[in-house]
MDAnalysis code that builds the backbone (N, CA, C; Angstrom):
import MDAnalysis as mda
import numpy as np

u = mda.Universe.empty(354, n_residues=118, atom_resindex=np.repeat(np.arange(118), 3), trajectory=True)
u.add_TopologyAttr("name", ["N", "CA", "C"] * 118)
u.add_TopologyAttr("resid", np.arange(1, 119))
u.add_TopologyAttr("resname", ["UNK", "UNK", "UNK", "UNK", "UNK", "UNK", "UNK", "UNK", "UNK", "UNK", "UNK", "UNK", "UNK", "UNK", "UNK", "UNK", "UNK", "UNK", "UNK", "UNK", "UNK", "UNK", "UNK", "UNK", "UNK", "UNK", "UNK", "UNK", "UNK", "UNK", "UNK", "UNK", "UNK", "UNK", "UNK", "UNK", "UNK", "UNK", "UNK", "UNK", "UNK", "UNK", "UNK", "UNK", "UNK", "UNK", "UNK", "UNK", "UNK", "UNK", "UNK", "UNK", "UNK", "UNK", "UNK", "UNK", "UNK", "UNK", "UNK", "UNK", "UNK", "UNK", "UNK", "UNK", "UNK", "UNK", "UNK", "UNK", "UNK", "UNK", "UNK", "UNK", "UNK", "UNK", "UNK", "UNK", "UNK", "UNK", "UNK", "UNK", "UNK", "UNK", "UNK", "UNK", "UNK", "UNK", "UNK", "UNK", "UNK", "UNK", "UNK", "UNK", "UNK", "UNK", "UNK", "UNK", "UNK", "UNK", "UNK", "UNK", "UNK", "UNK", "UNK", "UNK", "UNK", "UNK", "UNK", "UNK", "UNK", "UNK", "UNK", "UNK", "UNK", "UNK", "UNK", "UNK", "UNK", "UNK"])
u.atoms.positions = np.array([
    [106.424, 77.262, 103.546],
    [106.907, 76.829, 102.254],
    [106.685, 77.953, 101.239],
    [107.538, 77.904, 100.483],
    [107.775, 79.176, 99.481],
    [106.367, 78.786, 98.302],
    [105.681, 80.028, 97.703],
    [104.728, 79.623, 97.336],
    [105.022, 79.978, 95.870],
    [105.160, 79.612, 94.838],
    [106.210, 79.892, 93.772],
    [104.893, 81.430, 92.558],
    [105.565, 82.118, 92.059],
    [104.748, 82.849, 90.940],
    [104.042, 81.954, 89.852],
    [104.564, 80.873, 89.483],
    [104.230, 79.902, 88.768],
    [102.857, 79.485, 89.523],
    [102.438, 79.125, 90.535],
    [101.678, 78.608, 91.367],
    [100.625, 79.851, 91.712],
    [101.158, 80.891, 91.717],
    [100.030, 82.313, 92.427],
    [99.150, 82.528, 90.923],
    [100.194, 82.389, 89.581],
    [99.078, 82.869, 88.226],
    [98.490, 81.860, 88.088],
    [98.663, 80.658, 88.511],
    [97.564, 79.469, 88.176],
    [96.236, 79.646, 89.021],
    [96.856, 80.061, 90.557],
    [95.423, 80.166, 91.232],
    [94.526, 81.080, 90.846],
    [95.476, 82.401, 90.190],
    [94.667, 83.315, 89.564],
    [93.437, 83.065, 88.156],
    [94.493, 81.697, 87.589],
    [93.708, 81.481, 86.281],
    [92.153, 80.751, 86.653],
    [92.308, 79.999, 87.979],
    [90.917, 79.190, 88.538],
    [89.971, 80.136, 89.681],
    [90.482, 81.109, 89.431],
    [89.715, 81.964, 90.740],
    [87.961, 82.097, 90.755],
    [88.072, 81.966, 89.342],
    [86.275, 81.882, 88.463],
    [85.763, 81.035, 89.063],
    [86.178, 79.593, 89.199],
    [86.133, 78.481, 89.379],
    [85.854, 78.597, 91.151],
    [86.458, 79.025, 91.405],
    [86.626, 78.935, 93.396],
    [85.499, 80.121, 93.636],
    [85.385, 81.321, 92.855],
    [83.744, 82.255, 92.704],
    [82.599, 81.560, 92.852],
    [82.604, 80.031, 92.044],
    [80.989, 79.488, 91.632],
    [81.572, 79.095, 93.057],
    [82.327, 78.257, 93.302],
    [82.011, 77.244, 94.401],
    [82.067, 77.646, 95.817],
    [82.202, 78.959, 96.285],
    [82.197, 79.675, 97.473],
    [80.950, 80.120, 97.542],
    [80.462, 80.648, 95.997],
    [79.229, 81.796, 95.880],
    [78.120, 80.849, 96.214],
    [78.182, 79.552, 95.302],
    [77.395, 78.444, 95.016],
    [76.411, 77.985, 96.022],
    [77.999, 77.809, 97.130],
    [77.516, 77.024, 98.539],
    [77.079, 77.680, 99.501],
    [76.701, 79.012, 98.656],
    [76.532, 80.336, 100.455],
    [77.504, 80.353, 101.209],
    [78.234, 79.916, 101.382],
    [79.858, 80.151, 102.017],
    [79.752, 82.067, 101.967],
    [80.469, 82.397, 100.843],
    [79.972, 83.802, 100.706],
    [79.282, 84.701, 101.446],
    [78.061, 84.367, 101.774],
    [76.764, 84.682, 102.324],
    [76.952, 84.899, 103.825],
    [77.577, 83.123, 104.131],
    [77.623, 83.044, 105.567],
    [78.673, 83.726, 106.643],
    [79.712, 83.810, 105.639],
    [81.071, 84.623, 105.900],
    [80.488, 85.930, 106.398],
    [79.820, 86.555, 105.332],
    [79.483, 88.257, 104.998],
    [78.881, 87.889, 106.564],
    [77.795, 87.146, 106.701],
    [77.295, 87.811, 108.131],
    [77.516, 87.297, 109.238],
    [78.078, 86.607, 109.335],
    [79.064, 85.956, 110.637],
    [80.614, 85.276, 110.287],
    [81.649, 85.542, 111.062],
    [83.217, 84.750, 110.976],
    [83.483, 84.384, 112.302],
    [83.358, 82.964, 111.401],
    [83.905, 82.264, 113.064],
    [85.514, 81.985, 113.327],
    [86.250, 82.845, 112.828],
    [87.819, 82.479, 113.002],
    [88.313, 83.552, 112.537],
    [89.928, 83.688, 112.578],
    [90.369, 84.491, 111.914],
    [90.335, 84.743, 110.376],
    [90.767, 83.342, 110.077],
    [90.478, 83.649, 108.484],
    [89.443, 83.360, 107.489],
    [88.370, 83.392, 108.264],
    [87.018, 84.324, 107.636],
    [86.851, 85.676, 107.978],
    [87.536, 86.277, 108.797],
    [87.695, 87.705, 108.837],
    [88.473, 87.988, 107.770],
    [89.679, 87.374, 107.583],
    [90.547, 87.665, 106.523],
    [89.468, 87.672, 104.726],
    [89.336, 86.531, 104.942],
    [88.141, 86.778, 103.680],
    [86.970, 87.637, 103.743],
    [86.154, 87.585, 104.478],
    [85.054, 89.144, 104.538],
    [86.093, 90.285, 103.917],
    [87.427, 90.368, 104.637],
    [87.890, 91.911, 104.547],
    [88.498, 92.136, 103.710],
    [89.417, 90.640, 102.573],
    [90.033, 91.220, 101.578],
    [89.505, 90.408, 100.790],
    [88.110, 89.136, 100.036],
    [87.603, 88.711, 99.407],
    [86.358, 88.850, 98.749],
    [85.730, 89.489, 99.595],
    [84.600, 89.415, 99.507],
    [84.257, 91.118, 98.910],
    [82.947, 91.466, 97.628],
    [82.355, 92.118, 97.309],
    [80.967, 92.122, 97.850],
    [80.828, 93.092, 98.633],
    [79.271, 92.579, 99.485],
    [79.680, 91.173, 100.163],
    [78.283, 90.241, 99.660],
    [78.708, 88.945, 99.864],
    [78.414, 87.896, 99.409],
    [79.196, 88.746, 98.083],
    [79.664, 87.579, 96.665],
    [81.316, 87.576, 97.086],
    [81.789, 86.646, 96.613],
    [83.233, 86.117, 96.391],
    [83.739, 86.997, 95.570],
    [84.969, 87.909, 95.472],
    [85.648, 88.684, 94.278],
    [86.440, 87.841, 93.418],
    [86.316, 87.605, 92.128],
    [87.511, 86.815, 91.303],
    [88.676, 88.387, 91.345],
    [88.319, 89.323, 91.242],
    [89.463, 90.220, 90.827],
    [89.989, 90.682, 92.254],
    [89.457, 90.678, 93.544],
    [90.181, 90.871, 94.340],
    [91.138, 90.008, 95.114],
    [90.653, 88.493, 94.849],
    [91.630, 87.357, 94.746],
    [92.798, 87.569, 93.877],
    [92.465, 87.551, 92.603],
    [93.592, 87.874, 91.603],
    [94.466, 88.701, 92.119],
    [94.352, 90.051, 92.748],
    [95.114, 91.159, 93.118],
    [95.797, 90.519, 94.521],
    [95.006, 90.012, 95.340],
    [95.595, 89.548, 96.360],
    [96.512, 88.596, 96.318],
    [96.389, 87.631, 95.521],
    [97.722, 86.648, 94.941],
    [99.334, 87.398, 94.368],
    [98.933, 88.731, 94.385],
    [100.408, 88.932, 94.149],
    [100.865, 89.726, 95.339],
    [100.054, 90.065, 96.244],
    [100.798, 90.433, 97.821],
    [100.638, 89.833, 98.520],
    [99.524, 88.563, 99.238],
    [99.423, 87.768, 100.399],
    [101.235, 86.681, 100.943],
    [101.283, 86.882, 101.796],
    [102.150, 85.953, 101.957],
    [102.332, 84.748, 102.796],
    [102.802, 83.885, 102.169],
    [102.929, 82.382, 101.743],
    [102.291, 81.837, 103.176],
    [102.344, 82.049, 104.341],
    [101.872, 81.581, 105.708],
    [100.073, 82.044, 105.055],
    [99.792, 82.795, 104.949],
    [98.016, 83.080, 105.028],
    [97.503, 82.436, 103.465],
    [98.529, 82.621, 102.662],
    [97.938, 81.629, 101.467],
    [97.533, 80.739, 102.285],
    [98.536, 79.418, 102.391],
    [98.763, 78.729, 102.861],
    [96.890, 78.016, 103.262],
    [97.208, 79.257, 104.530],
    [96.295, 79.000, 105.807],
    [94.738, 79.473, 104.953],
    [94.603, 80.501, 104.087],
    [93.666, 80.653, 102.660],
    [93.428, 79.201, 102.524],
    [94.224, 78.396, 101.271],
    [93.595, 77.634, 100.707],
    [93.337, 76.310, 101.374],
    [94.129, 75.782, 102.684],
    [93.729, 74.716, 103.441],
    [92.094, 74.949, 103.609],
    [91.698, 76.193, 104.079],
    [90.434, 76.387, 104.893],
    [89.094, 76.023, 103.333],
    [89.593, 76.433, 102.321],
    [88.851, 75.806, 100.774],
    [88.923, 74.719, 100.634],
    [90.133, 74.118, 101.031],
    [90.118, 72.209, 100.824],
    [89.460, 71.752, 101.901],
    [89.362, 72.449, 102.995],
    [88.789, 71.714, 104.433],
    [87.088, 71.676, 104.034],
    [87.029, 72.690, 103.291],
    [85.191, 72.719, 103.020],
    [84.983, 71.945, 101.323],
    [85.958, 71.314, 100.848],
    [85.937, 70.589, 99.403],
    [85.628, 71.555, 98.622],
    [85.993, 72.341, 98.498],
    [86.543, 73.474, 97.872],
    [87.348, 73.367, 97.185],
    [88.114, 72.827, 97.161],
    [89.681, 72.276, 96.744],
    [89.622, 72.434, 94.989],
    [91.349, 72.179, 95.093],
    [92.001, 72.983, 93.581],
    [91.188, 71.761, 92.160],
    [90.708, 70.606, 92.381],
    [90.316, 69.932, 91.464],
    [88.951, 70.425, 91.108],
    [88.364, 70.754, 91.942],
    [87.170, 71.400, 91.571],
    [87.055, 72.464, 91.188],
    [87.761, 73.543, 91.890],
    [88.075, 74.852, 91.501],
    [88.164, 74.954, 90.380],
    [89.119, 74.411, 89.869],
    [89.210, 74.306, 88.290],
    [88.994, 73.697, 87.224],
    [87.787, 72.463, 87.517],
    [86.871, 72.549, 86.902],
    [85.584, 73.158, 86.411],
    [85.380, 74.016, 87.564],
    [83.930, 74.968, 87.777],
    [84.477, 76.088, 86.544],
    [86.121, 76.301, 86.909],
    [86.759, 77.558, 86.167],
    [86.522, 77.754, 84.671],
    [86.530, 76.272, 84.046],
    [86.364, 76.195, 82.265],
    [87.914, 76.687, 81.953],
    [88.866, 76.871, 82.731],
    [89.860, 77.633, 81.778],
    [90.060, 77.156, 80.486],
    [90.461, 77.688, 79.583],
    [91.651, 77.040, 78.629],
    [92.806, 77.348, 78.427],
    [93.416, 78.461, 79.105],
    [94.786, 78.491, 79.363],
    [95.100, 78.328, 80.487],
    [96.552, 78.718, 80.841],
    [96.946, 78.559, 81.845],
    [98.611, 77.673, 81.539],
    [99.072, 77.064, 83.314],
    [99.428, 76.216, 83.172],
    [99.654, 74.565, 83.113],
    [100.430, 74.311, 81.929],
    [99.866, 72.764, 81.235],
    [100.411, 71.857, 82.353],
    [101.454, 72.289, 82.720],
    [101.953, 71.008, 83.878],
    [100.881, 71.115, 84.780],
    [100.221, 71.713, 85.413],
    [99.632, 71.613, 86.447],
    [97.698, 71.601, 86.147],
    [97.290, 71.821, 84.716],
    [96.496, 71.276, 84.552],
    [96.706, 69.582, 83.838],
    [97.542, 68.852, 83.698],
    [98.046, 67.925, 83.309],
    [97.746, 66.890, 84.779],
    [98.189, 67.398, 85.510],
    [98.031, 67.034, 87.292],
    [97.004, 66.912, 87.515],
    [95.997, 68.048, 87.333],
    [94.334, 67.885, 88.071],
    [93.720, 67.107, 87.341],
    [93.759, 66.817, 85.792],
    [93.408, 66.198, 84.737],
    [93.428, 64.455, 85.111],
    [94.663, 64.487, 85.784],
    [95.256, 62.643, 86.000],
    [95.347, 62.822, 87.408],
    [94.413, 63.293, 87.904],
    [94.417, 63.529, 89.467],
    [95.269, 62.916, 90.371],
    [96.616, 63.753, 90.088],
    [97.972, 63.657, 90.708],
    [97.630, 65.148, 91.514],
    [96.853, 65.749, 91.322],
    [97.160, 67.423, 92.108],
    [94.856, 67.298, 91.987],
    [95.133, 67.235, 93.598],
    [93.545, 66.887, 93.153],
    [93.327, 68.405, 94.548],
    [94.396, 68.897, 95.719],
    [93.998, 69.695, 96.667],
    [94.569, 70.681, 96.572],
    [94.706, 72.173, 97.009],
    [95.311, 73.093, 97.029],
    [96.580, 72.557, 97.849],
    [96.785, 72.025, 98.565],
    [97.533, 71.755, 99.496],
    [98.705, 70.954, 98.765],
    [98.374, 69.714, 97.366],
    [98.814, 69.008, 96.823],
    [100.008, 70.157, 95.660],
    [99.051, 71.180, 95.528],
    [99.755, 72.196, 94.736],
    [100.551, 72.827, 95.224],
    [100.378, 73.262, 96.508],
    [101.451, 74.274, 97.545],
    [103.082, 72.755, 97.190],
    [102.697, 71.839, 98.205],
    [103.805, 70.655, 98.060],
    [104.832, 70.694, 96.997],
    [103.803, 70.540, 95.514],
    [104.693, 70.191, 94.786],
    [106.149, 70.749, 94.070],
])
């Protein structure tokens, strides 16, 4: 499924948000010194600073990853409740976009997955 630009600057705007809650849970940590799959290799090799979570190498990566490893990216964050409602609450934004914080707000868009869909 096509993953829209509208949708890549929003994930960018909560990436802060998905920082606390990767860094938070040692996720981060556990990645850096063991991957049990492919795409925790994918994150060690293009997410991770040491083994803290990057908000700016996420950001950068949202405008080249494509739409199959997003995808397969943010399922593996909702599979650990990770997911886009939390994400962006941890985030504090105040901008961004209103339709789709309007969604997490009236928890109509509560998963990354709910966001890819819509």
């Amino acid at each position: 499924m096509k993953i829209s630009t509208e949708k890549r600057d929003f994930l960018k705007c909560i990436s802060s948000g998905l920082a606390v809650l990767v860094d938070c849970s040692m996720l981060s940590e556990e990645i850096y010194v063991t991957q049990e799959d492919e795409i925790e290799v994918f994150i060690k090799n293009n997410l991770l600073d040491g083994s803290s979570f990057s908000e700016e190498k996420f950001d950068a990566l949202m405008d080249t990853i494509d739409d199959t490893t997003l995808e397969e990216l943010l399922q593996f964050f909702d599979d650990r409740d990770m997911g886009l409602h939390n994400a962006y609450h941890e985030s504090c934004i105040t901008g961004g976009n209103a339709y789709f914080m309007a969604g997490i707000e009236q928890n109509e868009l509560f998963t990354f997955s709910d966001l890819i869909v819509l």
